[in-house]
C-alpha positions as CSV (number, residue, x, y, z in Angstrom):
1,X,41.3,17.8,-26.8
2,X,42.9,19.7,-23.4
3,X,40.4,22.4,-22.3
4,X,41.9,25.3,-21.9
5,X,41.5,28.9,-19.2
6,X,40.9,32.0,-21.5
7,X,43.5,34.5,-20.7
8,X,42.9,37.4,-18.8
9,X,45.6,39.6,-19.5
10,X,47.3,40.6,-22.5
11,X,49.6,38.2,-23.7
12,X,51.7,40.9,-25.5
13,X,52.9,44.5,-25.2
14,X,52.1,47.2,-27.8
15,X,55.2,47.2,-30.3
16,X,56.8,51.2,-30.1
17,X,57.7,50.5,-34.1
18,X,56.6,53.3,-36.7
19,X,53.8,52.1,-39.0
20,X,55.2,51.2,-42.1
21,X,54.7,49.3,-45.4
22,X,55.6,45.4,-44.8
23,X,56.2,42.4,-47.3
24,X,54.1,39.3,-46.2
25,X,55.0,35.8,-47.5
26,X,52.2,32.9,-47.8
27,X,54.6,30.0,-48.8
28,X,54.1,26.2,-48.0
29,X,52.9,23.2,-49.5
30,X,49.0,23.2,-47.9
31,X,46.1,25.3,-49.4
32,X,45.1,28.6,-48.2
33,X,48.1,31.1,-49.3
34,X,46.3,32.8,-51.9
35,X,43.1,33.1,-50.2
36,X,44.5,34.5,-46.8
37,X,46.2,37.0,-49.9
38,X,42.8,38.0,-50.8
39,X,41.3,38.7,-47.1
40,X,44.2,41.1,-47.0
41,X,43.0,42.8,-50.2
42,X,39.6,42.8,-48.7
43,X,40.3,44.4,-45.8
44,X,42.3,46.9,-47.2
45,X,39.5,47.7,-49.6
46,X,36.9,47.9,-46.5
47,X,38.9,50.3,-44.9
48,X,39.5,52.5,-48.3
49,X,43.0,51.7,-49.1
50,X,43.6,51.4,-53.2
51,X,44.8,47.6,-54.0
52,X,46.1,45.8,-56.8
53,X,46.2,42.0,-57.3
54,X,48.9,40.7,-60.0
55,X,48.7,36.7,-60.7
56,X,51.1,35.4,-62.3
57,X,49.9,31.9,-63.4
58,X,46.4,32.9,-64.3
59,X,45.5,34.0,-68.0
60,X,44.0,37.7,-68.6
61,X,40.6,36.1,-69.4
62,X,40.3,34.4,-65.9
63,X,36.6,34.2,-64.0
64,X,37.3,32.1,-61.4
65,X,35.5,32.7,-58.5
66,X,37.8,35.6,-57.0
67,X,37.8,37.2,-60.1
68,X,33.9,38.0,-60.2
69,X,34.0,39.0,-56.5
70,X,36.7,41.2,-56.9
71,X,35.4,42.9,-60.1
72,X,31.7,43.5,-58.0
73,X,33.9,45.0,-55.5
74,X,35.9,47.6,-57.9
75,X,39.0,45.7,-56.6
76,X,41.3,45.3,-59.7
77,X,42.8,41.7,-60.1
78,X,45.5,41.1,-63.7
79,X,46.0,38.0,-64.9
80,X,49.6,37.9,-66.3
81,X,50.2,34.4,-67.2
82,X,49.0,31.6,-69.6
83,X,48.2,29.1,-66.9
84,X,50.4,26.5,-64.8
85,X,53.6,25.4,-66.9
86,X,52.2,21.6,-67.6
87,X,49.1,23.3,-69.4
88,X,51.5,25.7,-71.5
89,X,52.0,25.2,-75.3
90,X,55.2,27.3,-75.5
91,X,57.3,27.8,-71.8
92,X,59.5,30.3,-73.9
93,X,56.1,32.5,-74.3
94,X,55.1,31.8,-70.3
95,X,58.1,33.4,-69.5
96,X,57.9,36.6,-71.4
97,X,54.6,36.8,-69.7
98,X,56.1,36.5,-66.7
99,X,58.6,39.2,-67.6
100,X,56.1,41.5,-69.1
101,X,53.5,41.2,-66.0
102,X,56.5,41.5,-63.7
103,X,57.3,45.2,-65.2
104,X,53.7,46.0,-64.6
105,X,53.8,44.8,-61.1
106,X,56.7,46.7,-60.8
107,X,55.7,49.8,-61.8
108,X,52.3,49.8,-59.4
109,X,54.7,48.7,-56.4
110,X,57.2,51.7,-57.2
111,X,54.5,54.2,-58.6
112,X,53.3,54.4,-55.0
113,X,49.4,54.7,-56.0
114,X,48.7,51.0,-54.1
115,X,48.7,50.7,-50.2
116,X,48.9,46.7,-50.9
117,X,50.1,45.5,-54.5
118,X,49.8,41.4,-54.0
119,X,51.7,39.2,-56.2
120,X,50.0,36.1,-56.4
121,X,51.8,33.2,-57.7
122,X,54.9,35.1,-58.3
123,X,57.4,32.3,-56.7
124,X,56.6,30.0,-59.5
125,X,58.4,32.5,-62.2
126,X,61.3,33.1,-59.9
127,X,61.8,29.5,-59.0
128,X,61.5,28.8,-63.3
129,X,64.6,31.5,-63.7
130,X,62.0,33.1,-65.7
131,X,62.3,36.0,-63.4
132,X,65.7,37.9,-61.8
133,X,65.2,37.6,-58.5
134,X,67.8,40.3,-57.9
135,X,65.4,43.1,-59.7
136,X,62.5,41.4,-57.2
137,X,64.4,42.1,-53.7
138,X,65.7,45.6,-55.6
139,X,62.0,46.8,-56.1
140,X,60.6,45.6,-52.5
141,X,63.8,47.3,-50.7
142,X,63.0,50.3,-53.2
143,X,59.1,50.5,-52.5
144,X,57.3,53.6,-50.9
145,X,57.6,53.5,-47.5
146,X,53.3,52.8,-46.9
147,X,53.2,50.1,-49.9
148,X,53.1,46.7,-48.5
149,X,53.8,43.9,-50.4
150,X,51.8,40.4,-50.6
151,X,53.8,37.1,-52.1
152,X,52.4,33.9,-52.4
153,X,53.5,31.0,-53.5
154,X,55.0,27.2,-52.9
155,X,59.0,27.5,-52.3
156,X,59.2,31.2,-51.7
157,X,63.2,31.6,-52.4
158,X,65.0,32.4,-49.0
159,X,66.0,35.5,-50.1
160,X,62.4,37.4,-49.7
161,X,62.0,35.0,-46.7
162,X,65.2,36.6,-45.2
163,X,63.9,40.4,-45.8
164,X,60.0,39.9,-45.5
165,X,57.9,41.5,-42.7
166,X,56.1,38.4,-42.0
167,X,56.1,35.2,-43.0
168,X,53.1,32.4,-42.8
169,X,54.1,28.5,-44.1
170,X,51.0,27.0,-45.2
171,X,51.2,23.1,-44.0
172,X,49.4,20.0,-45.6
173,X,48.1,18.4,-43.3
174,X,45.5,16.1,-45.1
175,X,44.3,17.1,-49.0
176,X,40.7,16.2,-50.2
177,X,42.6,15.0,-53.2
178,X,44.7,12.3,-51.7
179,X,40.7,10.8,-51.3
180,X,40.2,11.1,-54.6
181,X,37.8,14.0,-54.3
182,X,38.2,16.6,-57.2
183,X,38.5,20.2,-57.4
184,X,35.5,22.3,-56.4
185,X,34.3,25.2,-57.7
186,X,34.2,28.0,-54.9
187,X,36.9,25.5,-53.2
188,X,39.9,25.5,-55.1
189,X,39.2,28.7,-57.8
């Protein structure tokens, strides 16, 4: 490791930009896109701004770990889906979930009630076809100007990369499961 001097001075100017609602992307192959999602939600919350958390891939009867915190907190998280497609009995049915969840998702993103709707998972129903991603890009070019949008999800199309705010890519670096090491609870829910 190559110790570094601290800077002194500020490495940046203050942007002269209006504040503004912004679409942020957490997209990549390596963990952490959904849980840098939710500090957003939290600190949104802490400072008294109405949120919404839509997941696509997660059923309505969810209580992972997120899901009880969130709940405590008066922070409303919707499960939309019926779980990840290799666990679904009918892909016909996911995708009408998809469908259905995305009209709700769209409706809290327009209505304008929400200073941060996040949709969680949601690259996963675009990538499937299950969703248009034409009526997607419509509705976050079509928002309220204060409602920022959060996406996450592996293989974000290029389209919301090209008019998103900000963009992170989650990399892999090195995966407890590649060990062997399962799941854990708190960890990976």
């Amino acid at each position: 490791m190559q110790v570094e001097t601290p800077p002194t001075d500020k490495p940046y100017d203050k942007p002269e930009g209006e504040r503004r609602g912004l679409v942020i992307v957490n997209t990549g192959d390596g963990k952490g896109k959904s849980t840098a999602a939710f500090g957003l939600a939290l600190r949104a919350h802490g400072r008294g701004k109405a949120v919404k958390i839509f997941q696509f891939m997660k059923v309505p009867s969810a209580r992972f770990g997120e899901h009880r915190m969130f709940e405590q907190l008066g922070i409303p998280i919707e499960g939309l889906g019926d779980g990840f497609s290799w666990k679904s009995q009918d892909l016909a049915h996911s995708a009408q979930l998809a469908r259905e969840g995305w009209q709700k998702a769209k409706a809290a993103i327009l209505s304008g009630d929400y200073f941060m709707v996040t949709l969680d998972e949601i690259t996963y129903p675009l990538i499937y076809g299950w969703l248009p991603l034409s009526e997607v890009l419509d509705t976050l070019k079509a928002r309220p100007s204060h409602v920022h949008v959060v996406i996450t999800g592996r293989r974000c199309p290029s389209e919301i990369i090209e008019l998103a705010d900000t963009v992170t890519e989650m990399q892999m670096v090195k995966h407890a499961f590649q060990a062997g090491i399962p799941a854990q609870r708190g960890i990976e829910d």
